[in-house]
N, CA, C, O and CB atoms as a CASP TS submission, in Angstrom:
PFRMAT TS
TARGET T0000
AUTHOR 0000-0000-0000
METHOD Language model
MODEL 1
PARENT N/A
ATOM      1  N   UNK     1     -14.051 -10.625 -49.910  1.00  0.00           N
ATOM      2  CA  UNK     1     -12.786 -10.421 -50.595  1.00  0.00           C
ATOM      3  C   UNK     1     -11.784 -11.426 -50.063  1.00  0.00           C
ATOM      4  O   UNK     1     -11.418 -11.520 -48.892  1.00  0.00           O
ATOM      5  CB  UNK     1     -12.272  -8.971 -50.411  1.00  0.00           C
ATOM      6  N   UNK     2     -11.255 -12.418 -51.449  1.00  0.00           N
ATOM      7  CA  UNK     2     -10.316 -13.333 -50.717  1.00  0.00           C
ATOM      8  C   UNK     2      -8.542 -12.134 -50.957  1.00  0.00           C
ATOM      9  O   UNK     2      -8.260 -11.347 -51.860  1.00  0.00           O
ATOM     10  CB  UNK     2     -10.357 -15.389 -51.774  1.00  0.00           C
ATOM     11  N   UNK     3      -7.763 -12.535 -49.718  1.00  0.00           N
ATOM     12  CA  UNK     3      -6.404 -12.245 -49.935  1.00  0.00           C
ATOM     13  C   UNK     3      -5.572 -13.799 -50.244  1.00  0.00           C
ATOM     14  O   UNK     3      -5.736 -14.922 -49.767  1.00  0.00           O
ATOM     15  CB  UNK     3      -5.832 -11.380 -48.520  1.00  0.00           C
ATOM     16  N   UNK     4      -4.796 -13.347 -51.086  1.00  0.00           N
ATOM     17  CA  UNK     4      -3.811 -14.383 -51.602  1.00  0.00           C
ATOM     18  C   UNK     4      -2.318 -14.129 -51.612  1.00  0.00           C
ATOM     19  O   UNK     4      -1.905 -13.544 -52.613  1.00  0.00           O
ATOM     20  CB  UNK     4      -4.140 -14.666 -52.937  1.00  0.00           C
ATOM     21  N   UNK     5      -1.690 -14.363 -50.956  1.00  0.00           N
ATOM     22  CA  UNK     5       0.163 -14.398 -51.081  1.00  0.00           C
ATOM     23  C   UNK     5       0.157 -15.434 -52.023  1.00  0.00           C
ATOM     24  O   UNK     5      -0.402 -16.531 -52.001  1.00  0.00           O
ATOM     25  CB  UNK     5       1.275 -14.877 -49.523  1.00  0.00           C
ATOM     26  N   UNK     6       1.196 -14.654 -53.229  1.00  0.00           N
ATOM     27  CA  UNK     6       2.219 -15.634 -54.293  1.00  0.00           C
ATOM     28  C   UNK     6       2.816 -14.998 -54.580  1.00  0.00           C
ATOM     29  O   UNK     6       2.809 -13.818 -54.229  1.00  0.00           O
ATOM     30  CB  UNK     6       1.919 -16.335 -55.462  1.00  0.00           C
ATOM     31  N   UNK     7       3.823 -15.682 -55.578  1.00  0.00           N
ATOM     32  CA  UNK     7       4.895 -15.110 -56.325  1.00  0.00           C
ATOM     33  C   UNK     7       4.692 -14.326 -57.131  1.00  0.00           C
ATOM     34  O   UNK     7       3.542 -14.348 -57.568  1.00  0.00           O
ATOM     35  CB  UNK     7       5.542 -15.800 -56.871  1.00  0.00           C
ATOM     36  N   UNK     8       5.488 -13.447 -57.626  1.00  0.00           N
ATOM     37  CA  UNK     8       5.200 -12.699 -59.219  1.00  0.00           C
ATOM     38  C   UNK     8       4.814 -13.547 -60.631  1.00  0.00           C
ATOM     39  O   UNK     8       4.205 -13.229 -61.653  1.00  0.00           O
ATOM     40  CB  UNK     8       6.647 -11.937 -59.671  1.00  0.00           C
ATOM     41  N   UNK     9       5.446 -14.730 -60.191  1.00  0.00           N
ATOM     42  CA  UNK     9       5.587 -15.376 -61.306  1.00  0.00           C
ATOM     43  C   UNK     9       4.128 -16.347 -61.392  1.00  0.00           C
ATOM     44  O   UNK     9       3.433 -16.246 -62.403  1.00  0.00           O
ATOM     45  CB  UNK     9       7.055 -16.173 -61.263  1.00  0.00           C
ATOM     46  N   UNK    10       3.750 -17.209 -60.361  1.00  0.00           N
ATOM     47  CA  UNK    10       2.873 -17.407 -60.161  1.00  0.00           C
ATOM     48  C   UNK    10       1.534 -16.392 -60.460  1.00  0.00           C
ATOM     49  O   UNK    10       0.524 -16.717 -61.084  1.00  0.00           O
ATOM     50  CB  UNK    10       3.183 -17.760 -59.212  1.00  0.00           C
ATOM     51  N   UNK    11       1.726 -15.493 -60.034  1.00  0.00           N
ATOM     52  CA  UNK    11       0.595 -14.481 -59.877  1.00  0.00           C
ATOM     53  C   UNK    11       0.059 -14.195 -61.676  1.00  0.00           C
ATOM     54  O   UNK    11      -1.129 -14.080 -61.976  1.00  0.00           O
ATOM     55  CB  UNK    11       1.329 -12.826 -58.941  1.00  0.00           C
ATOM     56  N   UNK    12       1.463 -14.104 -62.935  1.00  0.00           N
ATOM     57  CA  UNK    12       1.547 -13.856 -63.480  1.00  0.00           C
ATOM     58  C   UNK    12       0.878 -15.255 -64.694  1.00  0.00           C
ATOM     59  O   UNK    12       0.125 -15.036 -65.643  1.00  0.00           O
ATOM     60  CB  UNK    12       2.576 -13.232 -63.160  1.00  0.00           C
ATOM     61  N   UNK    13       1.541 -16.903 -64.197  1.00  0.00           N
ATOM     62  CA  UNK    13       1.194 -17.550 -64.729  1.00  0.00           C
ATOM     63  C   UNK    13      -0.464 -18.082 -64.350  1.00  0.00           C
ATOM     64  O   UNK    13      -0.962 -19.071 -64.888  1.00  0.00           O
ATOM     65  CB  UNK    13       2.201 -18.220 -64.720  1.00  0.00           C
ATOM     66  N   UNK    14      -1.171 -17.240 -63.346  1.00  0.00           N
ATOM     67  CA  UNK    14      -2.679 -17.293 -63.224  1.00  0.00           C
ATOM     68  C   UNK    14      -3.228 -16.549 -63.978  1.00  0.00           C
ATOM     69  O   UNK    14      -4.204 -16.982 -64.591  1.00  0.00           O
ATOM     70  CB  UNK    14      -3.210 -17.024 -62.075  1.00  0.00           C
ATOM     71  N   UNK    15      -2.788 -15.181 -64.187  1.00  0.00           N
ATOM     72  CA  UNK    15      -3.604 -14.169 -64.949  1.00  0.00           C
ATOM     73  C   UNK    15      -3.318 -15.097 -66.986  1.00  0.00           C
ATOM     74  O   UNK    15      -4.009 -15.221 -67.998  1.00  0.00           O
ATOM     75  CB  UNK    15      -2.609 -11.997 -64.554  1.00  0.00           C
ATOM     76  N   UNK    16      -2.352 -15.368 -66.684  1.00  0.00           N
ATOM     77  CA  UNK    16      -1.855 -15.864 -68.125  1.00  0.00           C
ATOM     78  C   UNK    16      -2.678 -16.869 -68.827  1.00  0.00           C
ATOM     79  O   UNK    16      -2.722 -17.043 -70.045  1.00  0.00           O
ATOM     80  CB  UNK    16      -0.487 -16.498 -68.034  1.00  0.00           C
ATOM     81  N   UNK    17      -3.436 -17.618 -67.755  1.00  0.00           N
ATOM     82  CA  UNK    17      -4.469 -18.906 -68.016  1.00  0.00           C
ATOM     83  C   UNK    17      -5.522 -18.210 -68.336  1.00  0.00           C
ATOM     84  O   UNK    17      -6.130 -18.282 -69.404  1.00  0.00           O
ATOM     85  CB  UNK    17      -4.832 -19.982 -66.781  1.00  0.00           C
ATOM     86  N   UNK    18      -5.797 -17.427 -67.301  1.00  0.00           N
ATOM     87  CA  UNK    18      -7.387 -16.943 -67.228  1.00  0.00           C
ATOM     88  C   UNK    18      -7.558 -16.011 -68.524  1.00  0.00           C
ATOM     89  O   UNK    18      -8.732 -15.959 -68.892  1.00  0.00           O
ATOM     90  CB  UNK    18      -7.792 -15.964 -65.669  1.00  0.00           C
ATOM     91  N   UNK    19      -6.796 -15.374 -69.186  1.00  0.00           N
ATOM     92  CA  UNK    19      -6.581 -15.159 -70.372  1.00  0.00           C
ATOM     93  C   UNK    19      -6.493 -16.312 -71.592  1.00  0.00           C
ATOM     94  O   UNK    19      -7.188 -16.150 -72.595  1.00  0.00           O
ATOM     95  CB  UNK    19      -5.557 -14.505 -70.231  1.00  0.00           C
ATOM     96  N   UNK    20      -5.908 -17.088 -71.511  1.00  0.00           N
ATOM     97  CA  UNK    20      -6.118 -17.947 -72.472  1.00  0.00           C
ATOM     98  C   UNK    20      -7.393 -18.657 -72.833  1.00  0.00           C
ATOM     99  O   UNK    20      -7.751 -19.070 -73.936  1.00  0.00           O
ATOM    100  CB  UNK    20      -5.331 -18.720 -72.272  1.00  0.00           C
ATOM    101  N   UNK    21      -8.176 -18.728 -71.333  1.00  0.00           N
ATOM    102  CA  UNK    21      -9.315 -19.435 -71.643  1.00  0.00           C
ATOM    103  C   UNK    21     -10.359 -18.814 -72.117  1.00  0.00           C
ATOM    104  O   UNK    21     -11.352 -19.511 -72.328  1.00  0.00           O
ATOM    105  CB  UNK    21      -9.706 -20.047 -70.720  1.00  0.00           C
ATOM    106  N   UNK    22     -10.426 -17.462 -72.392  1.00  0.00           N
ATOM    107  CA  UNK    22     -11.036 -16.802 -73.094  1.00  0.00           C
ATOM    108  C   UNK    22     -11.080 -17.026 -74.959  1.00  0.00           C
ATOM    109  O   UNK    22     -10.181 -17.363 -75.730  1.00  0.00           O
ATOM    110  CB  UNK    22     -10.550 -15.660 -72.580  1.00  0.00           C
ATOM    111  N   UNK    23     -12.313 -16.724 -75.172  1.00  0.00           N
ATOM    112  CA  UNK    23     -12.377 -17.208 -76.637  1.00  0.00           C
ATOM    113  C   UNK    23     -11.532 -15.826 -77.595  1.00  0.00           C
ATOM    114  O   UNK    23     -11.198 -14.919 -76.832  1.00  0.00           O
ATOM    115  CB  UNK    23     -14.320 -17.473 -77.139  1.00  0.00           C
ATOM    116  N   UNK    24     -11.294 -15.657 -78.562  1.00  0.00           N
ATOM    117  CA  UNK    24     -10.546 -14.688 -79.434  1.00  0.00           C
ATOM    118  C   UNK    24     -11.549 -13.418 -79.551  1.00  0.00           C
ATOM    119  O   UNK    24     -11.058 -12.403 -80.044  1.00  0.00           O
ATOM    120  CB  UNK    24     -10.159 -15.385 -80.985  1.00  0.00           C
ATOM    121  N   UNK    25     -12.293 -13.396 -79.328  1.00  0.00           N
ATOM    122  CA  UNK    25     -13.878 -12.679 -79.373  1.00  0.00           C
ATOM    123  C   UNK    25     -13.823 -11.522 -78.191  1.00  0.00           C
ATOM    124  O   UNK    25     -13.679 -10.299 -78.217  1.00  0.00           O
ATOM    125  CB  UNK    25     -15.331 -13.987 -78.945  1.00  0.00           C
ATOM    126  N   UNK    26     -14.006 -12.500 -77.144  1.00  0.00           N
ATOM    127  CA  UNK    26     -13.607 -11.798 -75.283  1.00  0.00           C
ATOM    128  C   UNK    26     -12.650 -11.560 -75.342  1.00  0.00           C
ATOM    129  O   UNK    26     -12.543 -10.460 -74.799  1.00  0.00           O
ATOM    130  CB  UNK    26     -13.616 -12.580 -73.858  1.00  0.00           C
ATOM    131  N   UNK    27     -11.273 -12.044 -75.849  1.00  0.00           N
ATOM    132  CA  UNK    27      -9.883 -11.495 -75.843  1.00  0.00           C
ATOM    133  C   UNK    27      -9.735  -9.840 -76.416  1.00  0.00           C
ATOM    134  O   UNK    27      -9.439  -8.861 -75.731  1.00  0.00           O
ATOM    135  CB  UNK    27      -8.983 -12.543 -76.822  1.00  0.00           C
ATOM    136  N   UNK    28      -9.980  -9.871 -77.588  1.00  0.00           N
ATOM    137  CA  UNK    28     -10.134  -8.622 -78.459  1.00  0.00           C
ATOM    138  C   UNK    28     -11.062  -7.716 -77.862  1.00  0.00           C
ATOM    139  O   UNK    28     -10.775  -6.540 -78.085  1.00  0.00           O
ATOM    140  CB  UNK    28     -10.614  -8.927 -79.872  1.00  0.00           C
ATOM    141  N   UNK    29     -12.075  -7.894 -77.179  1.00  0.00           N
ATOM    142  CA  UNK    29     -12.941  -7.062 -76.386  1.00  0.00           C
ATOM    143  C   UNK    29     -12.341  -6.638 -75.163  1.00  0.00           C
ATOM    144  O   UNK    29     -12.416  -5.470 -74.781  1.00  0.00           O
ATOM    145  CB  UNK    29     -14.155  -7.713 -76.093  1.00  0.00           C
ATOM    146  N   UNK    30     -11.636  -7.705 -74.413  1.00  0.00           N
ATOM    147  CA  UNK    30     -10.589  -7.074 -73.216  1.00  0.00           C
ATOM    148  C   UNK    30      -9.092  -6.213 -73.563  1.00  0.00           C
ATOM    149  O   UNK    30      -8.226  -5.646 -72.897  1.00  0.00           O
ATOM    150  CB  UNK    30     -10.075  -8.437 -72.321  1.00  0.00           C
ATOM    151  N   UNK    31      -9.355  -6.481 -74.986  1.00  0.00           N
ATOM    152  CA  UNK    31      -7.697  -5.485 -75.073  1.00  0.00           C
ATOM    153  C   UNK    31      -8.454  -3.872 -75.867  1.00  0.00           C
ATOM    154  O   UNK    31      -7.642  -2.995 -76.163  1.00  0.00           O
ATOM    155  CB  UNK    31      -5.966  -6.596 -76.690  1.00  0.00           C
ATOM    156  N   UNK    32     -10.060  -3.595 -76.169  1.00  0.00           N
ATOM    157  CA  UNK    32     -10.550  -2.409 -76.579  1.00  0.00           C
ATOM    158  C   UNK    32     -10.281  -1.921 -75.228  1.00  0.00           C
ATOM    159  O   UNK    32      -9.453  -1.054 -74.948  1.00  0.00           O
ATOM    160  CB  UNK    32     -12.025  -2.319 -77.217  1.00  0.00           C
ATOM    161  N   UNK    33     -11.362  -2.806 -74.067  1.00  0.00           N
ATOM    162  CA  UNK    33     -11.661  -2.240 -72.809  1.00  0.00           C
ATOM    163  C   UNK    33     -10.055  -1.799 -72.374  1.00  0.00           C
ATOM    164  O   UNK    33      -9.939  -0.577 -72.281  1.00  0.00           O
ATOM    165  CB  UNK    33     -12.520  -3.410 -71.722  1.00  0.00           C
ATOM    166  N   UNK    34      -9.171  -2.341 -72.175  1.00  0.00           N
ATOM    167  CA  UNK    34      -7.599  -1.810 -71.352  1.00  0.00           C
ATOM    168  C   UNK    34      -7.461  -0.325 -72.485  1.00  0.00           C
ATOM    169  O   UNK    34      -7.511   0.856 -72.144  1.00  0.00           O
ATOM    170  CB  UNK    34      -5.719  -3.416 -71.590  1.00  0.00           C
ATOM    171  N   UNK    35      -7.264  -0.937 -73.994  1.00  0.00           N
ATOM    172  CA  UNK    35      -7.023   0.737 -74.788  1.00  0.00           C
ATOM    173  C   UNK    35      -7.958   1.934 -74.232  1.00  0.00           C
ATOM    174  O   UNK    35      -7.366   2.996 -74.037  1.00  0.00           O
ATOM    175  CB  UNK    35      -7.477   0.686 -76.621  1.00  0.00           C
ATOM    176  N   UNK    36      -9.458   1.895 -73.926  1.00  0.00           N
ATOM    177  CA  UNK    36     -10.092   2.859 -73.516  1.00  0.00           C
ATOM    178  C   UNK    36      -9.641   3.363 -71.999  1.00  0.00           C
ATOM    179  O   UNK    36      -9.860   4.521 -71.644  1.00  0.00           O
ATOM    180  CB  UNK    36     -11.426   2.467 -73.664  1.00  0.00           C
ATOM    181  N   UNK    37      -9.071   2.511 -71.240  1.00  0.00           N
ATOM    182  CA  UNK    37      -8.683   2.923 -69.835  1.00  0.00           C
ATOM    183  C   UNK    37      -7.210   3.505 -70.136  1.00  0.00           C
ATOM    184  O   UNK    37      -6.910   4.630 -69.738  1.00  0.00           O
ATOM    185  CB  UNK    37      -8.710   1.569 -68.652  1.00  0.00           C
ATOM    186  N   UNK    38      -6.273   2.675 -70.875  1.00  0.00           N
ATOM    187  CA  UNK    38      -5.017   3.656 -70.918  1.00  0.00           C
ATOM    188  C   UNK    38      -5.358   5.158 -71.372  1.00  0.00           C
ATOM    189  O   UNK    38      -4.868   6.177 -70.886  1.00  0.00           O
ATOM    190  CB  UNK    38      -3.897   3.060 -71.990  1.00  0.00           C
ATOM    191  N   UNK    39      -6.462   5.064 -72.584  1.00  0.00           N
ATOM    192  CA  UNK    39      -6.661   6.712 -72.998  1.00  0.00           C
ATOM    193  C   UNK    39      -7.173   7.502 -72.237  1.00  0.00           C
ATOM    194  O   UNK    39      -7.062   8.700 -72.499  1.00  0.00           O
ATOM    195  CB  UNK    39      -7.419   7.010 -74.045  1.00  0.00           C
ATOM    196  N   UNK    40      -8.150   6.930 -70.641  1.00  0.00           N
ATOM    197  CA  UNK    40      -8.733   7.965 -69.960  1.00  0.00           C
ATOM    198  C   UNK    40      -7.334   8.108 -69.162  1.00  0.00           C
ATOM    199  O   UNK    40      -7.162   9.320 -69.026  1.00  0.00           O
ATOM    200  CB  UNK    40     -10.245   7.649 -69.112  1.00  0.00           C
ATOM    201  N   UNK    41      -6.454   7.531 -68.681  1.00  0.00           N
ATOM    202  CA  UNK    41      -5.522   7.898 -67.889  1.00  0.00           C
ATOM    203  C   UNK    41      -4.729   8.478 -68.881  1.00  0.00           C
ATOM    204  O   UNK    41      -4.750   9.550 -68.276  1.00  0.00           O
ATOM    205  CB  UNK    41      -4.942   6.889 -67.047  1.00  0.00           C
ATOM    206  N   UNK    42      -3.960   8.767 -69.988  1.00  0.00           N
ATOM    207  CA  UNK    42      -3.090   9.557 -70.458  1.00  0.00           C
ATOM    208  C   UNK    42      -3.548   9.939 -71.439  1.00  0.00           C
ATOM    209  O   UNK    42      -3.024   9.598 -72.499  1.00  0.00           O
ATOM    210  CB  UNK    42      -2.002   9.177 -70.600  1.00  0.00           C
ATOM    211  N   UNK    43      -4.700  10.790 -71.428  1.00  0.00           N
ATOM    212  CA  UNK    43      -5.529  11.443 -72.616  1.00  0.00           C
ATOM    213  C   UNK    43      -4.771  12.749 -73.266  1.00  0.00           C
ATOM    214  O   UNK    43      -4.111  13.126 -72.297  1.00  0.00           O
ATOM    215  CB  UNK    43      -7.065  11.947 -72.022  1.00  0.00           C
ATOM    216  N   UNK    44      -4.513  13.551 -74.208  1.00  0.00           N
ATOM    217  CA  UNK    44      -4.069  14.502 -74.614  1.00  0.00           C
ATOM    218  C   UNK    44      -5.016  15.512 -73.901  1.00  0.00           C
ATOM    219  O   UNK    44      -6.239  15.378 -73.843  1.00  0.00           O
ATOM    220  CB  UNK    44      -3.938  14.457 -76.016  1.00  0.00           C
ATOM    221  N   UNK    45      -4.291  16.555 -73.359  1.00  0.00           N
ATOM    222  CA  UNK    45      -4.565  17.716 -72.486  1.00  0.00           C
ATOM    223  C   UNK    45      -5.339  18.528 -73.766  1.00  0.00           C
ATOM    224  O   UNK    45      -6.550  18.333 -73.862  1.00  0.00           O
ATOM    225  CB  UNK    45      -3.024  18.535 -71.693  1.00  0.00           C
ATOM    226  N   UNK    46      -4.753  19.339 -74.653  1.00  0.00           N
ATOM    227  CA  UNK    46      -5.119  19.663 -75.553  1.00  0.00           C
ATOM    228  C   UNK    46      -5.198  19.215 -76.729  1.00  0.00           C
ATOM    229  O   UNK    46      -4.091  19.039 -77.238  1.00  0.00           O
ATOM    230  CB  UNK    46      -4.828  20.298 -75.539  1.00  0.00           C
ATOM    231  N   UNK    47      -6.544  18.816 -77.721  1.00  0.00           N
ATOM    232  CA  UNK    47      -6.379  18.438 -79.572  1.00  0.00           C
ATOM    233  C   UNK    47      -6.226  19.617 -80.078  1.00  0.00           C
ATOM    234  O   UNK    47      -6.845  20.678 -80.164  1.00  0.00           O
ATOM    235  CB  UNK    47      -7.751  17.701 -80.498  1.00  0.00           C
ATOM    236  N   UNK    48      -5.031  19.060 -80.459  1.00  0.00           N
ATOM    237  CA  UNK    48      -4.407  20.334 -81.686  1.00  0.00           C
ATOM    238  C   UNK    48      -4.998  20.268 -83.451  1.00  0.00           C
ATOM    239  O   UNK    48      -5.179  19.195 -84.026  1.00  0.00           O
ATOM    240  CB  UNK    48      -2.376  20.028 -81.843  1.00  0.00           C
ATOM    241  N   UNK    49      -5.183  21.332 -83.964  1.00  0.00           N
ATOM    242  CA  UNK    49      -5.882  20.988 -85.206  1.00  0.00           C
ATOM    243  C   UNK    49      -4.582  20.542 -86.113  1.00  0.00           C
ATOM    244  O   UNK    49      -3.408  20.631 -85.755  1.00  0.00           O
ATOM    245  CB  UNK    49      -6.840  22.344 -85.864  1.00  0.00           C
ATOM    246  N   UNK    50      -5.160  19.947 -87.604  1.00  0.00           N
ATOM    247  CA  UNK    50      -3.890  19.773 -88.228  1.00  0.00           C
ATOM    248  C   UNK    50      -2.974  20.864 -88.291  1.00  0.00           C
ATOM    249  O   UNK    50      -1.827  20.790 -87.851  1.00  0.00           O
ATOM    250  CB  UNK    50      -4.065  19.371 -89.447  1.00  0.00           C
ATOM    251  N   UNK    51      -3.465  21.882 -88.835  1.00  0.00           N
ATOM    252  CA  UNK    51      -2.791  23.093 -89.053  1.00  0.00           C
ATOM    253  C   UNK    51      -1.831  23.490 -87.743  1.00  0.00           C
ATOM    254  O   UNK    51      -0.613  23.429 -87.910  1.00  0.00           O
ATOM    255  CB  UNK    51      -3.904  24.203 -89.363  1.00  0.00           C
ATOM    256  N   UNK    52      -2.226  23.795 -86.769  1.00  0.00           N
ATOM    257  CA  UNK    52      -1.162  23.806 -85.464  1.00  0.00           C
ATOM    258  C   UNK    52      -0.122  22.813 -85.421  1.00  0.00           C
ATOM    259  O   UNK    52       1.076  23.092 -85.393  1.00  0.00           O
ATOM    260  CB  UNK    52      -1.876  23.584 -84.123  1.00  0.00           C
ATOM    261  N   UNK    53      -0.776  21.214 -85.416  1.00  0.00           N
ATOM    262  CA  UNK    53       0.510  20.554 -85.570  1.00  0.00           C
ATOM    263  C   UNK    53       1.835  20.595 -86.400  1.00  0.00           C
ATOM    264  O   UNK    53       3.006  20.412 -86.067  1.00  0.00           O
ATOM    265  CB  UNK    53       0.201  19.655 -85.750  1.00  0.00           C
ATOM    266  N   UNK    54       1.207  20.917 -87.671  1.00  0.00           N
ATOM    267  CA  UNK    54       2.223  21.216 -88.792  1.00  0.00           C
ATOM    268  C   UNK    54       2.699  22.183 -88.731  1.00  0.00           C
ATOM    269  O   UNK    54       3.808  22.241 -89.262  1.00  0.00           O
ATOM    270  CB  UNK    54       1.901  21.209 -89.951  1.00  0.00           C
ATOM    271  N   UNK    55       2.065  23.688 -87.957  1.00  0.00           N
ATOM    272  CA  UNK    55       2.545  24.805 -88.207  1.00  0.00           C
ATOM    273  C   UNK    55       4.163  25.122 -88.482  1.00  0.00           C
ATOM    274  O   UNK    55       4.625  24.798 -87.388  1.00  0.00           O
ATOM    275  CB  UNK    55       2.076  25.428 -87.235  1.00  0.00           C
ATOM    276  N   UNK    56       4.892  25.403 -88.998  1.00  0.00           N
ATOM    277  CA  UNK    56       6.606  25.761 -89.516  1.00  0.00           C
ATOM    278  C   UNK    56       6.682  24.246 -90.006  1.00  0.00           C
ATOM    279  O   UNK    56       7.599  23.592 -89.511  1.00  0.00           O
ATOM    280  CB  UNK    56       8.099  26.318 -88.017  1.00  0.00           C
ATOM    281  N   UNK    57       6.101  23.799 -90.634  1.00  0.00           N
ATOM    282  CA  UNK    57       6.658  22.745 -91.312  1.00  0.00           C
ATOM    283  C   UNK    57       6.279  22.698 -92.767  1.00  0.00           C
ATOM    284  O   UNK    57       5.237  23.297 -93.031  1.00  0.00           O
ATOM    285  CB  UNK    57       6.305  21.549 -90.662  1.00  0.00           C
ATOM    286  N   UNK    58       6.907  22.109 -93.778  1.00  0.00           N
ATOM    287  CA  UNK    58       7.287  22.096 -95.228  1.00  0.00           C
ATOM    288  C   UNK    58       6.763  20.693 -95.405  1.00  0.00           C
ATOM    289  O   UNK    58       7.250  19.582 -95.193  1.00  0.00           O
ATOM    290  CB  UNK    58       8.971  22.365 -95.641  1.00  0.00           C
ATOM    291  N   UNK    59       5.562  21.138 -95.883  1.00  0.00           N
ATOM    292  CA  UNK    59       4.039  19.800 -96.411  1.00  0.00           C
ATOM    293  C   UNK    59       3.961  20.054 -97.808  1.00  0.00           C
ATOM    294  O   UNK    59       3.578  21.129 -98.269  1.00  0.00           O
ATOM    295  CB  UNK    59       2.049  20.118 -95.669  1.00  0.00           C
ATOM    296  N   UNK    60       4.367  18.947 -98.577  1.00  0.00           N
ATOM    297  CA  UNK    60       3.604  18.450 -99.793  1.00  0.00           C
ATOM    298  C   UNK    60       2.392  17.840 -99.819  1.00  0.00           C
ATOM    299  O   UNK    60       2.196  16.828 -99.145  1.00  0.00           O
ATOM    300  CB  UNK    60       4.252  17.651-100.391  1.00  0.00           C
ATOM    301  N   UNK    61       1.348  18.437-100.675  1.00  0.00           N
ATOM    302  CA  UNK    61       0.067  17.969-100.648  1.00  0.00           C
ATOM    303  C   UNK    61      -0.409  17.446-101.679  1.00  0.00           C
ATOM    304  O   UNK    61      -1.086  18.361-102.149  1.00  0.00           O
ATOM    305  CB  UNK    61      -0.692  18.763-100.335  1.00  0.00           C
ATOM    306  N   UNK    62      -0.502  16.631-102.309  1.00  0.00           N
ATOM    307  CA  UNK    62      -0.484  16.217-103.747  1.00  0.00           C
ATOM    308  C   UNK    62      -1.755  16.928-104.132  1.00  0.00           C
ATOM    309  O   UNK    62      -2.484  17.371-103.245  1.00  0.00           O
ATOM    310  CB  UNK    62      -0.476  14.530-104.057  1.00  0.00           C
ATOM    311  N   UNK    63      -2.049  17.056-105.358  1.00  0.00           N
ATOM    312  CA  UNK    63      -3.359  17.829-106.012  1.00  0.00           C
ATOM    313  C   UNK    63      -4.604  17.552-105.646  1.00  0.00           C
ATOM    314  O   UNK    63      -5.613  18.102-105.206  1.00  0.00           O
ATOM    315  CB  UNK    63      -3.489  17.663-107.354  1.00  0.00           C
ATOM    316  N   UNK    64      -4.172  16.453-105.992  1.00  0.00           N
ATOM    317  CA  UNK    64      -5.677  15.376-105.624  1.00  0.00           C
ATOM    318  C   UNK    64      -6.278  15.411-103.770  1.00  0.00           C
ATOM    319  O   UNK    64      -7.370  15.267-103.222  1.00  0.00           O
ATOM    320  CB  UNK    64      -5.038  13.248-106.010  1.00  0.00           C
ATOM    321  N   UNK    65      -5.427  15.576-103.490  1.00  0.00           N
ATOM    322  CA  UNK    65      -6.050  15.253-101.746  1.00  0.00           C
ATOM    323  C   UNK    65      -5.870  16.983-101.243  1.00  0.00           C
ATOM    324  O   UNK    65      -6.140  17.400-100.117  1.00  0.00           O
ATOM    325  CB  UNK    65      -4.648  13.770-100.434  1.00  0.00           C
ATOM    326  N   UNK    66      -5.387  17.753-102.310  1.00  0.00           N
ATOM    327  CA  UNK    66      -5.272  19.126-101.700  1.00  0.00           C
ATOM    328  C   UNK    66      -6.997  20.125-101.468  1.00  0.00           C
ATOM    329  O   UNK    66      -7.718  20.233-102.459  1.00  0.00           O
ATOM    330  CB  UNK    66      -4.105  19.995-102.928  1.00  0.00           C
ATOM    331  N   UNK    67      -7.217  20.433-100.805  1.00  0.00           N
ATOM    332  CA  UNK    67      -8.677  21.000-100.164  1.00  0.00           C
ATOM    333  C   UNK    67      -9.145  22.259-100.696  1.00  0.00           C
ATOM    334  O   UNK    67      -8.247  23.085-100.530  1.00  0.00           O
ATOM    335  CB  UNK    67      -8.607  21.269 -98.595  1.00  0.00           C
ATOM    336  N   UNK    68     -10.165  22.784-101.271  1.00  0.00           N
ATOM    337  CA  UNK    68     -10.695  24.121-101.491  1.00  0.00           C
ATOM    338  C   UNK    68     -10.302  25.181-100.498  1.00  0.00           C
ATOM    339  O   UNK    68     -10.191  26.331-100.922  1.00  0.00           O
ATOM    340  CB  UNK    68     -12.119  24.052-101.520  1.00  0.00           C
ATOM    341  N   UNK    69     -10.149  25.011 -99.628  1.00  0.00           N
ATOM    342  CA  UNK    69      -9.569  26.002 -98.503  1.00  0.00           C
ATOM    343  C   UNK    69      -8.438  26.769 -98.492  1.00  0.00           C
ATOM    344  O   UNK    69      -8.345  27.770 -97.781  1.00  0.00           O
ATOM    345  CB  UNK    69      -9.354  25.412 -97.475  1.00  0.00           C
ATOM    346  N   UNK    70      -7.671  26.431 -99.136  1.00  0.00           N
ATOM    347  CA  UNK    70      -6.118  27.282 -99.448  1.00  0.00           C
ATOM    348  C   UNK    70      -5.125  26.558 -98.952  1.00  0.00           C
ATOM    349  O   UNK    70      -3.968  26.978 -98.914  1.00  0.00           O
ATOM    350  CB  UNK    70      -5.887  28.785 -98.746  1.00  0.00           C
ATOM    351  N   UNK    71      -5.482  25.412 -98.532  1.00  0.00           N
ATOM    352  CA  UNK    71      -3.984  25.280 -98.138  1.00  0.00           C
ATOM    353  C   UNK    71      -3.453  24.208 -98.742  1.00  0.00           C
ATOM    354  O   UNK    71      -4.224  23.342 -99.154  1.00  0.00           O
ATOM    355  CB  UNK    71      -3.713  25.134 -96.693  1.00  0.00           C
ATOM    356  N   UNK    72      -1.963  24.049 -98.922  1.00  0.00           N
ATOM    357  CA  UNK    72      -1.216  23.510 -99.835  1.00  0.00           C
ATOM    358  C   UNK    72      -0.773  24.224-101.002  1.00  0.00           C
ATOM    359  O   UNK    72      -0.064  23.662-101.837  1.00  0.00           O
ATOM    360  CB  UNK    72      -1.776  22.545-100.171  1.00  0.00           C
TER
END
């Protein structure tokens, strides 16, 4: 393990390269990989169904997208 002292700015215009030199391909694949790590760190505690979310709220459902189930 190397240690390195620099600046913020420095530190910032290294990561900034090493990013660029990546093709658009690896880029888009490193920004899935960061979205999947932000979602394991601030994942929703509980999934709420639609119905809970909306519950006391005043939903128009147009005909066409309205469901055999009753609601709307």
């Amino acid at each position: 393990m190397e240690v390195k002292f620099q600046s913020k700015a420095e530190s910032k215009r290294q990561q900034q390269e090493a990013f660029l030199k990546l093709s658009g391909e690896e880029r888009f694949l490193q920004f899935l990989k960061l979205s999947r790590r932000i979602n394991k760190l601030f994942s929703p505690k509980d999934e709420l169904s639609f119905e809970e979310r909306n519950k006391g709220n005043f939903l128009l459902i147009h005909k066409d997208l309205q469901q055999d189930g009753g609601m709307g």
